[in-house]
C-alpha positions as CSV (number, residue, x, y, z in Angstrom):
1,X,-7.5,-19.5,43.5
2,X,-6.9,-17.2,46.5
3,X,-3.7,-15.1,46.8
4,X,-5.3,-13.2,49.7
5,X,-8.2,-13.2,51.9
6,X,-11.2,-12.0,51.6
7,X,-12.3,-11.8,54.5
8,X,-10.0,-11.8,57.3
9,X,-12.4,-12.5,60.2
10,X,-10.8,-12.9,63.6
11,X,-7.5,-11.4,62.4
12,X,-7.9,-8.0,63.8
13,X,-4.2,-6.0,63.2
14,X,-2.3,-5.4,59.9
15,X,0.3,-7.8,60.8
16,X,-1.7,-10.3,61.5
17,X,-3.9,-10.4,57.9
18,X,-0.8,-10.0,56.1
19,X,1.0,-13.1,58.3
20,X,-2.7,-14.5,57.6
21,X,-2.5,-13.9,53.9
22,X,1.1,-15.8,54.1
23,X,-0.3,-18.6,54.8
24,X,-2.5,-18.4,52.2
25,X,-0.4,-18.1,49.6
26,X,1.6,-21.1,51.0
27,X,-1.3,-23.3,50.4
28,X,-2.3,-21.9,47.5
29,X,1.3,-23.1,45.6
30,X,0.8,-26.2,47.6
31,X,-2.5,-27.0,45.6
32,X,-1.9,-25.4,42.7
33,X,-0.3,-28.8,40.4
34,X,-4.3,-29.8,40.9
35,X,-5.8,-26.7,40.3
36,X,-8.4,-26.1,37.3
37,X,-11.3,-23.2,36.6
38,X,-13.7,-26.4,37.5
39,X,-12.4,-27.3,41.0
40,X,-11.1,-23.7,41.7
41,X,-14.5,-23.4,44.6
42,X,-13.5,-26.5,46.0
43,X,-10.4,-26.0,46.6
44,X,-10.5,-22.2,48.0
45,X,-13.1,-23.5,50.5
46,X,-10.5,-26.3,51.7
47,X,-7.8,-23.7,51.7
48,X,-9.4,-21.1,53.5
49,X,-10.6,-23.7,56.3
50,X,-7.1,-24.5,56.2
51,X,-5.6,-21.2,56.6
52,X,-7.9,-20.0,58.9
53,X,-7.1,-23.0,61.7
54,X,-3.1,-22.8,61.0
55,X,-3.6,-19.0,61.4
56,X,-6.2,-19.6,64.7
57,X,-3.2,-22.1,66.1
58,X,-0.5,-19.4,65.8
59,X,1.2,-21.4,63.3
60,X,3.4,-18.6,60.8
61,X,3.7,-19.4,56.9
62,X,7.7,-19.8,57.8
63,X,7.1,-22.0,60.3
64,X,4.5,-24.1,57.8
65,X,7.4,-24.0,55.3
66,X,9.5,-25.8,58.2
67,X,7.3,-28.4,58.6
68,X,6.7,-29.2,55.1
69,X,10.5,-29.2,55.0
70,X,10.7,-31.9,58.2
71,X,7.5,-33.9,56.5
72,X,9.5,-34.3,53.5
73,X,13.3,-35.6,55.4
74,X,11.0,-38.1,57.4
75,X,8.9,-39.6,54.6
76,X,12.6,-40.2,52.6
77,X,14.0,-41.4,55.8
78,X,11.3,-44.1,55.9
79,X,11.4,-44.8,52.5
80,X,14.8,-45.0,52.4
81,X,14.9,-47.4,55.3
82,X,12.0,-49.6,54.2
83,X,13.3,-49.9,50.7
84,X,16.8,-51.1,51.6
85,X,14.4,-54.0,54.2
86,X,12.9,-55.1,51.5
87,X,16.0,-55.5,49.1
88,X,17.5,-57.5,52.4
89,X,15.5,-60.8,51.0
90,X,17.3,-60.8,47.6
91,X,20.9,-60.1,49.3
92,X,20.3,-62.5,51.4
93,X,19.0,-65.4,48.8
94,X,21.8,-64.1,46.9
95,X,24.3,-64.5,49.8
96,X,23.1,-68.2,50.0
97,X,23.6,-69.3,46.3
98,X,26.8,-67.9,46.5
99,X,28.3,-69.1,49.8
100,X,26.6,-72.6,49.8
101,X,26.7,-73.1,46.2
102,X,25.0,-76.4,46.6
103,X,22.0,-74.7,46.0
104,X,23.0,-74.3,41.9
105,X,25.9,-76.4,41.3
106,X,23.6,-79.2,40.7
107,X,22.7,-77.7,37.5
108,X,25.1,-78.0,35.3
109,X,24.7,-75.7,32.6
110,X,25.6,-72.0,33.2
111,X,22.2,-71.1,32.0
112,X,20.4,-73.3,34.9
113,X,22.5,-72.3,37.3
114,X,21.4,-68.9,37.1
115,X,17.9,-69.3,36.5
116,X,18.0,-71.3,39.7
117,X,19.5,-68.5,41.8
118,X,17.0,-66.6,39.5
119,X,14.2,-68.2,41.0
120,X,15.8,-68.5,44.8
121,X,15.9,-64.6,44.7
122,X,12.2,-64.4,43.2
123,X,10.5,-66.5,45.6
124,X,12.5,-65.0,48.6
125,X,11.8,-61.3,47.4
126,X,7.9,-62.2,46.7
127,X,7.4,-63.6,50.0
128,X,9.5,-61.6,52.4
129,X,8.4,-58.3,51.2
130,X,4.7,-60.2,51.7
131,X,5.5,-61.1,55.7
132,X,6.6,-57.3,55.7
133,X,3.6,-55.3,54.3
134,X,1.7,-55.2,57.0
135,X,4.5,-53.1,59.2
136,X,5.2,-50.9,56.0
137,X,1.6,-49.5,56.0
138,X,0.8,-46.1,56.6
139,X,4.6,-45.2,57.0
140,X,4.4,-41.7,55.0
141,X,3.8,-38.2,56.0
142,X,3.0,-36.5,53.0
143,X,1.0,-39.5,50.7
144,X,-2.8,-40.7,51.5
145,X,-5.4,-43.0,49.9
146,X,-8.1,-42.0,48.6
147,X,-10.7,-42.7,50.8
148,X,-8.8,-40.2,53.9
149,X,-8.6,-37.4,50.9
150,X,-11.4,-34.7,51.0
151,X,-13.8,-35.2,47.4
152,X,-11.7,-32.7,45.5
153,X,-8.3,-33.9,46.1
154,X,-9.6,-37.8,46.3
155,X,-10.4,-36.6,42.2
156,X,-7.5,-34.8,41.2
157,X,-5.3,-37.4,43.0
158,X,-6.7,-40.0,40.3
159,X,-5.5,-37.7,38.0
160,X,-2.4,-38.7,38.9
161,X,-2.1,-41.9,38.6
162,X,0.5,-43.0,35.8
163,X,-0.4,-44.6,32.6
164,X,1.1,-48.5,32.3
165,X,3.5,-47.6,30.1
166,X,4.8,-44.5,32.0
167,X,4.9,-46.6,35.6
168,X,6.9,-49.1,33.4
169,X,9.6,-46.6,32.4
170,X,9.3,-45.0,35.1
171,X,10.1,-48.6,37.1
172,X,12.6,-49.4,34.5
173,X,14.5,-46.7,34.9
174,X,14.3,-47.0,39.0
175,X,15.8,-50.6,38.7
176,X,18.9,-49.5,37.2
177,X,19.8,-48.7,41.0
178,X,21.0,-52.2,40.8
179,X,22.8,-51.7,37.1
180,X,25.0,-48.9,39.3
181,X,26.1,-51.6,41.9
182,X,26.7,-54.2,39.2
183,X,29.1,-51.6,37.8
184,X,31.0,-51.2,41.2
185,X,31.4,-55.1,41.1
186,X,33.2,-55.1,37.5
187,X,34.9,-52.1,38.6
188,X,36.3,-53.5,42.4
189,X,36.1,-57.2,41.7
190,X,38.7,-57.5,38.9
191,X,41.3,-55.7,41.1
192,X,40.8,-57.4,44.1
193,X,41.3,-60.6,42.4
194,X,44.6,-59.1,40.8
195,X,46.0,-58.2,44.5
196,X,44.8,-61.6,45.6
197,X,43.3,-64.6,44.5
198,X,40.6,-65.7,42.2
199,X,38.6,-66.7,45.4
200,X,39.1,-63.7,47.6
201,X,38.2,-61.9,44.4
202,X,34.5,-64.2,44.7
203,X,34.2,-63.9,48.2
204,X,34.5,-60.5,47.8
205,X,31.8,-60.5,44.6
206,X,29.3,-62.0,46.5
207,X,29.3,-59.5,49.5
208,X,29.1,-56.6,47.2
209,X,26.3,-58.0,45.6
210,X,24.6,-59.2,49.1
211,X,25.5,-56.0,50.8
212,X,24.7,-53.9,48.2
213,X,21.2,-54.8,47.3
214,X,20.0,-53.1,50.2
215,X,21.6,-49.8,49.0
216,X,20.7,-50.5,45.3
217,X,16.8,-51.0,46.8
218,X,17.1,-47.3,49.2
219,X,18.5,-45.5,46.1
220,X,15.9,-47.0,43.8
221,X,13.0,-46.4,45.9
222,X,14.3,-42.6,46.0
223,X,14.3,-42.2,42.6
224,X,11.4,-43.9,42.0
225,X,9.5,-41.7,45.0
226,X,11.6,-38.1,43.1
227,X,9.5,-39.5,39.9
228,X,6.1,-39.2,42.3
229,X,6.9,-35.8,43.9
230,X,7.9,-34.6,40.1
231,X,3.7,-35.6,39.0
232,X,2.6,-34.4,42.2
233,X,1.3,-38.3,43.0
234,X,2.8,-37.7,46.7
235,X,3.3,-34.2,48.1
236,X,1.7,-31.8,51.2
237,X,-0.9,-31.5,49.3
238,X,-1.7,-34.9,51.0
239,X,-1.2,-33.7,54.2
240,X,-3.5,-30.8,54.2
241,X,-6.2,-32.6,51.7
242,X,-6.9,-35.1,54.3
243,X,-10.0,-35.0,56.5
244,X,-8.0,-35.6,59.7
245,X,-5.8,-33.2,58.4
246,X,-5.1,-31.3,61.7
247,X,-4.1,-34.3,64.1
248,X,-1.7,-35.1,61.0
249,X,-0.4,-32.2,61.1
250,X,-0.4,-32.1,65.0
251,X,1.7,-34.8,65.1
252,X,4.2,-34.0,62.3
253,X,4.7,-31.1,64.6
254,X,5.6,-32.9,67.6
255,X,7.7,-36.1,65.7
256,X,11.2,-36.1,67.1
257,X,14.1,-38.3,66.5
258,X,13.1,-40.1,69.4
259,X,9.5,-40.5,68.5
260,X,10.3,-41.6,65.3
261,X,13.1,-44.4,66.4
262,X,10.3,-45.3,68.9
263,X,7.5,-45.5,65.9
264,X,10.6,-47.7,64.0
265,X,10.8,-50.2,67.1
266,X,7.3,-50.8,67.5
267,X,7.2,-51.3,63.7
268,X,9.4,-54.0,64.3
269,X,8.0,-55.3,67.1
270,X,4.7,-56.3,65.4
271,X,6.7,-57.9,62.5
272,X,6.8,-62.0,63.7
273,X,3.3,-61.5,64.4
274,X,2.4,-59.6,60.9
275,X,4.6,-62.3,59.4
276,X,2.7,-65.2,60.9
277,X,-0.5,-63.5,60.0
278,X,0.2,-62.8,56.3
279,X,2.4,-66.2,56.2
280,X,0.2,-68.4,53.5
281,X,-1.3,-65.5,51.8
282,X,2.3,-64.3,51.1
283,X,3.5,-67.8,50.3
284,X,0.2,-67.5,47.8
285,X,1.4,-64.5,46.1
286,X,4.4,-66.5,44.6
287,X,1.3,-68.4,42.5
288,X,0.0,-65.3,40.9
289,X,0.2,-64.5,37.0
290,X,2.0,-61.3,37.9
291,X,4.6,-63.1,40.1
292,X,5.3,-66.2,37.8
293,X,5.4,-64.0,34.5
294,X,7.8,-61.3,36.2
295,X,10.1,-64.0,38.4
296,X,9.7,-67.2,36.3
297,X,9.8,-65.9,32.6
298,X,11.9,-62.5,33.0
299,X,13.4,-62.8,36.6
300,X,14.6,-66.4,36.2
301,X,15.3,-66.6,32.8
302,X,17.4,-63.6,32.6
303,X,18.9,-64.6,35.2
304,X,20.2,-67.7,33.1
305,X,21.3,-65.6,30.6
306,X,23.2,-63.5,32.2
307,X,24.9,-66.5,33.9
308,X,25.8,-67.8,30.2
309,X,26.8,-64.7,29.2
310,X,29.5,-64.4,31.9
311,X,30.4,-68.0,32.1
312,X,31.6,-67.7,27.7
313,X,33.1,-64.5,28.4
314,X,35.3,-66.2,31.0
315,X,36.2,-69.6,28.7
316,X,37.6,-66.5,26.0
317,X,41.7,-67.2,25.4
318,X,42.5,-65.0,27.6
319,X,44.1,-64.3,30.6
320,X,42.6,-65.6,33.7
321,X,42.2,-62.3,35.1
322,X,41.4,-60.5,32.3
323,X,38.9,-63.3,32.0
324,X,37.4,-62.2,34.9
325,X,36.8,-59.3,34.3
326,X,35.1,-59.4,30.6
327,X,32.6,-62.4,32.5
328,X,31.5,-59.5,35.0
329,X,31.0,-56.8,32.8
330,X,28.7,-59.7,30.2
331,X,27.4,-60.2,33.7
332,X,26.1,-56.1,34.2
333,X,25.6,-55.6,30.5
334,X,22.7,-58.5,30.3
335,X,21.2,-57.8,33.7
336,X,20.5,-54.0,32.9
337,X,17.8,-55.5,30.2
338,X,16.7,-57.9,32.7
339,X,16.1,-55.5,35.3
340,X,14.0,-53.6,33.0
341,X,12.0,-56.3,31.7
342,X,11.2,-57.5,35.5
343,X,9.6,-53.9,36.1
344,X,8.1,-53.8,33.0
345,X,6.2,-57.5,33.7
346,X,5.2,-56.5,37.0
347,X,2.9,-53.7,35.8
348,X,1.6,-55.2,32.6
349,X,1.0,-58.7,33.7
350,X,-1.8,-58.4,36.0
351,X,-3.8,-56.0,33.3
352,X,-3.1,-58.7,30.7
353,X,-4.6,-61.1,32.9
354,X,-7.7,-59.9,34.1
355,X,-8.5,-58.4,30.5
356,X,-8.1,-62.1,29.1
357,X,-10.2,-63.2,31.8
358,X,-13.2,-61.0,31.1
359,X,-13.1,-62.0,28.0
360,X,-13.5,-65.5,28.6
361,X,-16.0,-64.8,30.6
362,X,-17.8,-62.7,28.4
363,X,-17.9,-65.3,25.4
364,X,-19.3,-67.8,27.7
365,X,-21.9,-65.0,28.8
366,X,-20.3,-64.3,32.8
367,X,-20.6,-61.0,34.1
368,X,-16.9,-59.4,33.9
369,X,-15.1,-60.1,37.3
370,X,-13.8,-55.9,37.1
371,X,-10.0,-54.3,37.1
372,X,-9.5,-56.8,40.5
373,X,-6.9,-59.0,38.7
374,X,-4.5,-61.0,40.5
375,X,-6.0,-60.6,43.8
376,X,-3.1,-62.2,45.5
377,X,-0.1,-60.1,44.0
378,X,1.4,-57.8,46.4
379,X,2.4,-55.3,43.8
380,X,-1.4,-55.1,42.5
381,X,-1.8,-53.7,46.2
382,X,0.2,-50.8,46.1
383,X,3.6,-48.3,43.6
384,X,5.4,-48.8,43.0
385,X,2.9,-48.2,41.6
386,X,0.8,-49.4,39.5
387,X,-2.2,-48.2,41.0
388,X,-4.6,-45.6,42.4
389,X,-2.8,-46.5,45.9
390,X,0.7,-46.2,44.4
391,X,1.2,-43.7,47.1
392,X,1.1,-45.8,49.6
393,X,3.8,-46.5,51.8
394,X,5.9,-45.9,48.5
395,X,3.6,-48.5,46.8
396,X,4.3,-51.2,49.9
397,X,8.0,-50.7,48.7
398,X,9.3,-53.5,46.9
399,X,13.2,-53.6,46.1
400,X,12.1,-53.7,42.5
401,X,10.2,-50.4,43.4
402,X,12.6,-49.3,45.7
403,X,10.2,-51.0,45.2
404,X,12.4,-49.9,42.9
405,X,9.4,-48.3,43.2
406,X,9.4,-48.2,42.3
407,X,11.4,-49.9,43.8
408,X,11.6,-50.9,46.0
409,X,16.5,-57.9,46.1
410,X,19.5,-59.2,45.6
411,X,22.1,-60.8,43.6
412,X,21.3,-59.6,40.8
């Protein structure tokens, strides 16, 4: 790789080939993650073209470094606000179950009662983060697909892409986001039921846990997006690696706080119409393998357990407060696992499928219907991952992604 020109060209003055050779170097580091003695041509060809425009448009290596610097604040800004909308449609189905608790009480078990809310929270997250996707596309400075990448990077980006079992982890570990806001609950809850009652202490559970979700599914999503920067899966790289590189960049340039709150409100605008576009195939998406397996046998299930678990811990001899308590920390001790195993059926479900599938169709002699499984899961789209695309728009940011990824929700 280059560290200096070779040839300076139309910069004509010392200054200028050293401020040249600046931005070289910038670019240079920016590539370097993706770098090998193979690709090395490649990629000094793109950077050189590069170089040569920014230095042609007056643009300095500091003043690069600023703009990197801005791409990166935006593109956590967005993610930050898109993971917390997402997240919204698990609050909010938890909200219901707990403040018309109609909607469970009619099973009686503990166990049913929280695989119901278990499945209210599934179906609502699978098919509001569906009506959403559409708006959430394309919402990130520094990430691309493959297809706007020049051949080089469109290669080494596929490098990137995670194994199963690291996305899993890597999910698992994002989903905790809402471990840290079942904690706050066992830690507030308990002592707002001491200074009050048992059913301000409730009231007070259940807005924690609807309010929260949105912040659980932002802080998710950022950790699941610092896991992509840290394996160079999103990064400028993207920015200066795309074919339409310069209008990008362009654009970056000029994006204000007012351009982007405009860009947010026309976002928003187009949403009952994306919604009404992408209404059945979202409903659709709750029929999947990948969304029954991760809402029905780990979402709604754990759920249930984590119900039980909280309802014996509460029937214990001891005091009613005290009671309390224990029941919400049984509560955040089983739904850590749960979490986990959510994220960890969203990623291998759909492989598991299709792979069953070609071999069923391979004993009755069918040609193998390719990697396409699950067609109508919106996660098999994206980040959160689990795919070449898991870039984009934070892997169309799920609250389990936050999406948690990802990442990234709601009474859980």
């Amino acid at each position: 790789m280059p560290t200096r020109p070779c040839a300076v060209g139309a910069v004509d003055d010392a200054a200028s080939a050293d401020e040249f050779g600046k931005i070289v170097t910038v670019l240079v580091d920016i590539f370097k993650p993706h770098t090998s003695d193979i690709k090395d041509a490649s990629f000094d060809s793109m950077i050189m073209s590069r170089a040569t425009r920014l230095h042609e448009k007056k643009i300095t290596a500091k003043r690069l470094l600023e703009t990197i610097e801005k791409a990166k604040w935006l593109d956590r800004a967005a993610l930050t606000l898109l993971a917390a909308m997402d997240s919204t449609w698990f609050g909010a189905a938890g909200a219901v179950t707990s403040f018309v608790p109609e909607t469970t009480n009619y099973a009686k078990p503990p166990f049913a009662q929280g695989a119901v809310a278990g499945t209210i929270a599934g179906l609502a997250d699978t098919i509001g983060t569906g009506l959403l996707a559409r708006s959430k596309e394309d919402a990130l400075w520094l990430a691309s697909e493959e297809k706007d990448l020049e051949p080089a990077m469109a290669a080494a980006k596929r490098e990137t892409v995670p194994t199963r079992s690291r996305d899993a982890l890597e999910r698992s570990v994002a989903i905790q986001s809402f471990t840290a806001r079942n904690l706050l609950r066992t830690g507030i809850v308990p002592v707002i039921t001491y200074l009050t009652s048992a059913e301000t202490g409730q009231t007070c559970d259940s807005l924690l846990s609807a309010i929260g979700s949105p912040v659980a599914g932002a802080a998710g999503r950022l950790v699941s997006h610092s896991f992509d920067a840290s394996r160079h899966r999103v990064g400028p790289e993207y920015l200066f690696a795309r074919k339409d590189w310069e209008a990008r960049f362009d654009a970056l340039e000029a994006a204000s706080t007012t351009s982007v709150l405009a860009g947010a409100a026309r976002r928003a605008g187009r949403i009952p119409v994306d919604a009404a576009t992408d209404l059945l195939s979202a409903v659709r998406s709750v029929f999947t393998a990948t969304s029954v397996v991760k809402n029905g046998a780990a979402l709604t299930a754990g759920m249930g357990l984590a119900a039980m678990a909280k309802s014996s811990a509460e029937t214990t001899k001891l005091d009613a407060q005290l009671c309390g308590a224990v029941g919400q920390a049984a509560n955040t001790a089983v739904s850590a696992p749960v979490y986990a195993a959510w994220a960890v059926a969203g990623v291998y479900t759909g492989a598991a499928v299709n792979k069953i599938g070609n071999a069923m169709r391979a004993a009755v002699g069918l040609k193998d219907a390719g990697p396409a499984a699950d067609i109508g899961d919106l996660e098999a789209q994206l980040p959160l991952p689990a795919t070449q695309e898991r870039a984009r728009v934070g892997r169309q940011v799920s609250f389990l992604d936050f999406s948690g990824t990802r990442d990234t929700v709601t009474k859980k």
